[in-house]
MIZA-868639 format. One record per residue (C-alpha): residue number from 1; z, x, y. Coordinates in steps of 0.2 Angstrom, whole numbers, padded with zeros to 4 digits. Layout:
+-----+-------+-------+-------+
! num !    up !  east ! north !
+-----+-------+-------+-------+
! NUM !     Z !     X !     Y !
...
+-----+-------+-------+-------+
***
This chain:
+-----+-------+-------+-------+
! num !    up !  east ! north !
+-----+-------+-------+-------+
!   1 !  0619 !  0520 !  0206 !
!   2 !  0629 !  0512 !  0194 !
!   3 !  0627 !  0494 !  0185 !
!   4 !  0636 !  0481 !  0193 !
!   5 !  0643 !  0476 !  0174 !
!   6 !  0655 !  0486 !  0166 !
!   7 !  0647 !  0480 !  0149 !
!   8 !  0633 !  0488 !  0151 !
!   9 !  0629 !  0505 !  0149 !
!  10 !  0625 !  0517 !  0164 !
!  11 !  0606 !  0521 !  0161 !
!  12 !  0590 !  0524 !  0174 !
!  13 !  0578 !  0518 !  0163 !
!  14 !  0575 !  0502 !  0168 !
!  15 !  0560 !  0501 !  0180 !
!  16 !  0561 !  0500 !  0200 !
!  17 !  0564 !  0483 !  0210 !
!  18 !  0561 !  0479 !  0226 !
!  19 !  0578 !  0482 !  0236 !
!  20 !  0581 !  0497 !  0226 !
!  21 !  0588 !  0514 !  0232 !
!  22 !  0574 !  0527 !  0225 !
!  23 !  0578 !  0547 !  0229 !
!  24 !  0559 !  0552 !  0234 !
!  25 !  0557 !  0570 !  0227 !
!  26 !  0545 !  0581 !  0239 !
!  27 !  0552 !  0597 !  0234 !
!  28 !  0566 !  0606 !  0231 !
!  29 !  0572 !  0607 !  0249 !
!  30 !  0565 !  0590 !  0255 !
!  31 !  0572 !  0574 !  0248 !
!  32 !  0575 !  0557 !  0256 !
!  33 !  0586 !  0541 !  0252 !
!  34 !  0573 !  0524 !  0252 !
!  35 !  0576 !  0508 !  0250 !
!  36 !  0560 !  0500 !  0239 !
!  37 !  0552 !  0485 !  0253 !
!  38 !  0537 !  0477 !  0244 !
!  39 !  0523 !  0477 !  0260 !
!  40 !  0532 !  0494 !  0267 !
!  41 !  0524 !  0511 !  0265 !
!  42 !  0530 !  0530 !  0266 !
!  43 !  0521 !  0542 !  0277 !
!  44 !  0524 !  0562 !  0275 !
!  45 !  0512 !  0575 !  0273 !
!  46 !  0504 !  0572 !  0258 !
!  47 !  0498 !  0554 !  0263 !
!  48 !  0505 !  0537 !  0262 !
!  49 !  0512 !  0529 !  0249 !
!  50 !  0513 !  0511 !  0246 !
!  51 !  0531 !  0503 !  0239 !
!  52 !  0521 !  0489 !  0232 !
!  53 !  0513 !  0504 !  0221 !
!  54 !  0533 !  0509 !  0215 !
!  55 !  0538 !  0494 !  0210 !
!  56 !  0538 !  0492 !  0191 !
!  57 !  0536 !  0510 !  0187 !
!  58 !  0553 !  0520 !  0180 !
!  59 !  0564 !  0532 !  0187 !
!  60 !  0556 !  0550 !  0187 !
!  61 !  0538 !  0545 !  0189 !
!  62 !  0526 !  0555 !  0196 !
!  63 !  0517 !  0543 !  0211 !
!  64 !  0500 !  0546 !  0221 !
!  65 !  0495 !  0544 !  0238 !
!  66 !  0479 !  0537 !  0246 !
!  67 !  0475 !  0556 !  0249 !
!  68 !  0479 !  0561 !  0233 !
!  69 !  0497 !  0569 !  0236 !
!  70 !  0511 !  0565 !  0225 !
!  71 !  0530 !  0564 !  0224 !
!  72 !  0544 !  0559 !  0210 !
!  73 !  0554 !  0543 !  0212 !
!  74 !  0571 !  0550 !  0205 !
!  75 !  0585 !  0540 !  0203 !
!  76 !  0600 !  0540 !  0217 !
!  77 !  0615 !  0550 !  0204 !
!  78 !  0630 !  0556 !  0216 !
!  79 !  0622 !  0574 !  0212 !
!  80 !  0605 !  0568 !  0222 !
!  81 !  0614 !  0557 !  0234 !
!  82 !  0624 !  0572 !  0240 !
!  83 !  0611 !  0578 !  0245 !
!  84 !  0603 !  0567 !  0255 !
!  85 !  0617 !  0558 !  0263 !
!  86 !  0620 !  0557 !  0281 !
!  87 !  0631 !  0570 !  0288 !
!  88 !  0646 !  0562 !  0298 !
!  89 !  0658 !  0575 !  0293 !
!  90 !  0655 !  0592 !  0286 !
!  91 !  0656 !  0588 !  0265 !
!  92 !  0660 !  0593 !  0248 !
!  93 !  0645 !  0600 !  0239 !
!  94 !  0642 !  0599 !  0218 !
!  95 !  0653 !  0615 !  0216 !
!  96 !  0667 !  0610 !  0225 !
!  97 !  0665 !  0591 !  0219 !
!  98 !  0665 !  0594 !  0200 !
!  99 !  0678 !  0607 !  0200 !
! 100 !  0689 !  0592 !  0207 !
! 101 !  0684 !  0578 !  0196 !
! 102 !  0689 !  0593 !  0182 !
! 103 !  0704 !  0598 !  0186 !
! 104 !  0712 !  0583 !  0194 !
! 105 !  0707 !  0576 !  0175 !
! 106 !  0699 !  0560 !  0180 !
! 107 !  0695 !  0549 !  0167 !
! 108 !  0687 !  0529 !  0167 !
! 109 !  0700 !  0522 !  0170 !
! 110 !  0708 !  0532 !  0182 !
! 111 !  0716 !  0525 !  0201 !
! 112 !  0710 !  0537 !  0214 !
! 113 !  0718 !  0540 !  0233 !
! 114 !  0705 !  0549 !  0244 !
! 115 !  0709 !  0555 !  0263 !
! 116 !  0697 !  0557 !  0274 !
! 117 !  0683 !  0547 !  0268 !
! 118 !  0670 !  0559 !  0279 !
! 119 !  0655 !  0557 !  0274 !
! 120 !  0657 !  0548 !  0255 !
! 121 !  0650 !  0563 !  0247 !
! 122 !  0664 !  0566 !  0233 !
! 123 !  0669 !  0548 !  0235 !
! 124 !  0653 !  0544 !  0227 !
! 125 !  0657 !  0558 !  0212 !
! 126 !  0672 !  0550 !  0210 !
! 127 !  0668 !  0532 !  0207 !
! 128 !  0657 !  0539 !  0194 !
! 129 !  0671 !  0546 !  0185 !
! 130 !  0685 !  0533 !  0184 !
! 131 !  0669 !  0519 !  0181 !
! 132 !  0669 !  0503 !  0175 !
! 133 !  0687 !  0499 !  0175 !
! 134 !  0696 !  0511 !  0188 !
! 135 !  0696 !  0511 !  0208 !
! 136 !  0694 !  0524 !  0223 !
! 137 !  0704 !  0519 !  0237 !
! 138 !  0701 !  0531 !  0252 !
! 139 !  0703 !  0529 !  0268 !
! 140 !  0698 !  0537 !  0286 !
! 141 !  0708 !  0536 !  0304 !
! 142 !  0690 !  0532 !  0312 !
! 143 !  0683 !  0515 !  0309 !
! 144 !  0665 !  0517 !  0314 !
! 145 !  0667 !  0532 !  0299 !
! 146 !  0675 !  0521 !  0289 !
! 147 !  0660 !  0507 !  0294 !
! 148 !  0648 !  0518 !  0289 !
! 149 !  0654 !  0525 !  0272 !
! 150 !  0658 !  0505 !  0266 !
! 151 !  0638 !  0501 !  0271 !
! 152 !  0633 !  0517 !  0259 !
! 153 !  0645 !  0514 !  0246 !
! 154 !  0638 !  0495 !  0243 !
! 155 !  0621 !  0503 !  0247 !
! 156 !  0622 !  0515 !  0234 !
! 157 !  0629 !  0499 !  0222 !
! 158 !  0648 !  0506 !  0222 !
! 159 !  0655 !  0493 !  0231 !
! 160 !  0666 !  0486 !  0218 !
! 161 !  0673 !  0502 !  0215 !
! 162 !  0677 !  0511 !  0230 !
! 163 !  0687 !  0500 !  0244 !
! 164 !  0688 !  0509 !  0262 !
! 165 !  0702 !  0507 !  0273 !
! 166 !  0705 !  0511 !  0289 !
! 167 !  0721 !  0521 !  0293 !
! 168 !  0729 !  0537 !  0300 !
! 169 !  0737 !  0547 !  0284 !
! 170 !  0743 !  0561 !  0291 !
! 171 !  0751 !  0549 !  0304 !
! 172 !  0758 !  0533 !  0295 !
! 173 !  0755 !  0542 !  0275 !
! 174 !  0748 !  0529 !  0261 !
! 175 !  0754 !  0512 !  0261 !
! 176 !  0767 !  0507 !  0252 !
! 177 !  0757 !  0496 !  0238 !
! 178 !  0751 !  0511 !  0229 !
! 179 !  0768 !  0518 !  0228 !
! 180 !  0767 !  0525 !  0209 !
! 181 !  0751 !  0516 !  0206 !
! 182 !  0740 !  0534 !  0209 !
! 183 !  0733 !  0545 !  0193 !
! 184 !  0728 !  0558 !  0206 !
! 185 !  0726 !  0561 !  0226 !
! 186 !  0714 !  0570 !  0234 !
! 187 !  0715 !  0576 !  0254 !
! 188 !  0703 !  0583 !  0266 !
! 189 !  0713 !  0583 !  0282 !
! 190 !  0719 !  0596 !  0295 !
! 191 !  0737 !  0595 !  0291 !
! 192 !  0739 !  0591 !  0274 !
! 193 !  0754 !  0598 !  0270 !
! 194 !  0761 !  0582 !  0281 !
! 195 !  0753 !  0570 !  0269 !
! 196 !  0758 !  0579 !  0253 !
! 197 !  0778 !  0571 !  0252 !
! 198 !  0768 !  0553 !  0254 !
! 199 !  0756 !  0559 !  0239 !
! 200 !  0771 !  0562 !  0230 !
! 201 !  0777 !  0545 !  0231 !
! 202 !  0760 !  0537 !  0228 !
! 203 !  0756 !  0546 !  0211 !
! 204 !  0764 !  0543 !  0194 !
! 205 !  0773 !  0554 !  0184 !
! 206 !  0763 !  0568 !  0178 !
! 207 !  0751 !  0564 !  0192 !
! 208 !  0736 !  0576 !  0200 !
! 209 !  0736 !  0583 !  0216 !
! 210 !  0723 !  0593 !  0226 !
! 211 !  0719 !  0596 !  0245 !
! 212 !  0701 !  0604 !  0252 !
! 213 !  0706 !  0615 !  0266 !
! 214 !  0694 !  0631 !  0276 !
! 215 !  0707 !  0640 !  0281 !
! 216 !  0721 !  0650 !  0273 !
! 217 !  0732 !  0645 !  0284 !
! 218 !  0732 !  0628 !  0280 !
! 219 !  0733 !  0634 !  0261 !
! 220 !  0751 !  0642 !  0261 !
! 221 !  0759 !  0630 !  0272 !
! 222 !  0752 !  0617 !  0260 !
! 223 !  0761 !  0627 !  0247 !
! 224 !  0775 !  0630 !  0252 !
! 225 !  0778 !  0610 !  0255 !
! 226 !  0770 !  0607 !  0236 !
! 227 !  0785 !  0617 !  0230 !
! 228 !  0797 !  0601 !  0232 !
! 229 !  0790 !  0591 !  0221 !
! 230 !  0776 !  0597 !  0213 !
! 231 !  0772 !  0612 !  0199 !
! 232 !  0758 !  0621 !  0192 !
! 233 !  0751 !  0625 !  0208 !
! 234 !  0735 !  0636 !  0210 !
! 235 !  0720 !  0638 !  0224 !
! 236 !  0702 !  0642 !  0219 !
! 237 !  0689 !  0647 !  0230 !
! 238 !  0672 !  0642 !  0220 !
! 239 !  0658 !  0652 !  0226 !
! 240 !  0639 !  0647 !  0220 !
! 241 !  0625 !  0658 !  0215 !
! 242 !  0610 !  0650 !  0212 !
! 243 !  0593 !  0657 !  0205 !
! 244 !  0576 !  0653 !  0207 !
! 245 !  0563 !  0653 !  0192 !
! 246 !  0545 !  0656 !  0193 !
! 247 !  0530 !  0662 !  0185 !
! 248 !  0520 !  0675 !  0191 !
! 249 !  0502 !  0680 !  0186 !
! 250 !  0499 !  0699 !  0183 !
! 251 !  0484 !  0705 !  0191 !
! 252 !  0479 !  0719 !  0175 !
! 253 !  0484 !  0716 !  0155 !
! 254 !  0496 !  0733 !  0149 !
! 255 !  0492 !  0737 !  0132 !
! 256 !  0507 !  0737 !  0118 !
! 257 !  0514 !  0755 !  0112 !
! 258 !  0505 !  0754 !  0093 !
! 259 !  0490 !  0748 !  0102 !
! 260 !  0485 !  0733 !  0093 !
! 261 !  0474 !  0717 !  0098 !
! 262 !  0486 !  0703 !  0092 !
! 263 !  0501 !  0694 !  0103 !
! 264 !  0509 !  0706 !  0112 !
! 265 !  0529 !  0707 !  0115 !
! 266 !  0540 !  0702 !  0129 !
! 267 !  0548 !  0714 !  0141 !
! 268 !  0563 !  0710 !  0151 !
! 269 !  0569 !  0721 !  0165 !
! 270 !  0583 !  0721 !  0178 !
! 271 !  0578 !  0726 !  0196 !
! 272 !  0591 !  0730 !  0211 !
! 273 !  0591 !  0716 !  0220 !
! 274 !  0598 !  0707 !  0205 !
! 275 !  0582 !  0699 !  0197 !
! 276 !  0578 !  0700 !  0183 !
! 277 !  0558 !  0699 !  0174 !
! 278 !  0551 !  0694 !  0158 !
! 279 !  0534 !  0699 !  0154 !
! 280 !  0520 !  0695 !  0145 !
! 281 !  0503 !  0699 !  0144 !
! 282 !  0496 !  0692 !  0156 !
! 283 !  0512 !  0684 !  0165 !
! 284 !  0528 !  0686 !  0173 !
! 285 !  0544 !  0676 !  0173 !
! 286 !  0553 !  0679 !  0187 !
! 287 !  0571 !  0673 !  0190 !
! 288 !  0578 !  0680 !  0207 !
! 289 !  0596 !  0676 !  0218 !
! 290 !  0590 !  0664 !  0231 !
! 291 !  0591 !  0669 !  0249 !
! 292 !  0599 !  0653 !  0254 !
! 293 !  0614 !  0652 !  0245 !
! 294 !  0630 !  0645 !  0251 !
! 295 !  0647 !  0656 !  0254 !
! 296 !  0664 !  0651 !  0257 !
! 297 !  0665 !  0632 !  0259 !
! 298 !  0684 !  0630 !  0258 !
! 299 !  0701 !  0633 !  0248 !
! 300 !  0704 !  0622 !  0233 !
! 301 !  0724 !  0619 !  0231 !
! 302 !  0729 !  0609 !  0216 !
! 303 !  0747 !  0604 !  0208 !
! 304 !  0755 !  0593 !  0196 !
! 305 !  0767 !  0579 !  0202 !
! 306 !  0785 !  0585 !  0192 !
! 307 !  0792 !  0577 !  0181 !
! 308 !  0810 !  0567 !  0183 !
! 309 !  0823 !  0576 !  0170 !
+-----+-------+-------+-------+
***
């Protein structure tokens, strides 16, 4: 996901090698995490494909089957990898995830805490962010969790700047060794508002907070506690809309007003479900809400470590 050398610049156009991760694009609903194996082959319903076949081709090609199917060999960003990941935990998804890397204001460079390490979906957003030079350092009570996230973190190639740590937060808070080390803290736990005094302590001055919680409940007692030590707090709810675009053929061809044979104009309309329609001659873009769209995720609270007079 990322080059191993911080002197190099992140880029996918190198070509694929065996061992590689490769994000196989079936459609937009259907993707799936493979790791290149020269003399291993992918079977779906379009026919089998060869890896030997991948190997040497760049990132976004188009590949064939034996029955003539195809899919896109797409490189594994955090965007892709989110989803396609396992679910151990319920996760972040891309709105949530860059409205944190925003407003937490992290930067290359930056030290990051993280608790719970769940499924490693922002975690992986966020070692994208503070790379080459800065760190992720989250941690998770459950060590089989934990396990898991370390073996997809060096899968994905983010092994030297994520390190996963086993320990209860909301129990025992952050170890001491990062006491004032932290440029921003993020939590996903029941009862954050138990952690946030030990978040304190970890950040520097000036230092970014946010917690991730469902529930309303959670919010205002996290609140309340953030108003110790911490200013500049606000909670955002981020709700996605997302459109679908196709064309659409028009069965008959509608003559223009003056009645002439050359190009005829465009028409755009709004309908009431929301959609709205550009026409042509003989064709019709349609860009409608899609019926899937997710709705409330969770509550995003953030604050801003205060300042010692």
């Amino acid at each position: 996901m990322l080059d191993s050398d911080p002197a190099k610049k992140l880029s996918f156009k190198r070509s694929i090698t065996n061992g590689d991760l490769v994000i196989v694009y079936e459609r937009h609903d259907n993707m799936k995490a493979v790791t290149i194996s020269e003399g291993s082959v992918l079977q779906n319903r379009f026919g089998v494909f060869k890896h030997s076949d991948w190997i040497g081709k760049p990132f976004g090609s188009k590949v064939f089957s034996n029955k003539g199917g195809f899919v896109y060999l797409l490189a594994p960003t955090p965007e892709l990898w989110t989803l396609v990941l396992s679910h151990r935990t319920q996760i972040l998804y891309i709105a949530d995830i860059s409205f944190v890397v925003m407003y937490l204001e992290i930067v290359p460079g930056c030290v990051v805490l993280e608790s719970g390490t769940g499924s490693g979906s922002l975690s992986t957003s966020l070692a994208r962010a503070i790379a080459p030079t800065g760190h992720v350092y989250t941690f998770d009570f459950h060590e089989q969790r934990a396990g898991s996230a370390r073996d997809d973190f060096e899968r994905t190639g983010l092994q030297n700047l994520v390190t996963v740590g086993v320990r209860d937060i909301q129990g025992e808070g952050f170890p001491d060794e990062f006491s004032g080390r932290a440029d921003a803290v993020f939590l996903d736990l029941p009862q954050p508002w138990v952690v946030i005094p030990s978040a304190a302590k970890m950040l520097k001055q000036d230092g970014t907070f946010c917690s991730f919680s469902p529930c309303i409940e959670q919010v205002q007692r996290s609140c309340e506690t953030l108003q110790t030590s911490f200013t500049d707090i606000r909670t955002f709810e981020v709700l996605l809309r997302t459109y679908e675009v196709r064309e659409v053929k028009m069965d008959g061809v509608e003559g223009n007003e003056s009645g002439s044979n050359g190009s005829l104009p465009c028409k755009r309309r709004l309908c009431s479900d929301g959609s709205n329609v550009v026409s042509s001659s003989n064709s019709s873009v349609m860009a409608r809400p899609c019926g899937e769209a997710r709705g409330h995720t969770g509550y995003l609270t953030f604050a801003r470590l205060k300042c010692l007079s």
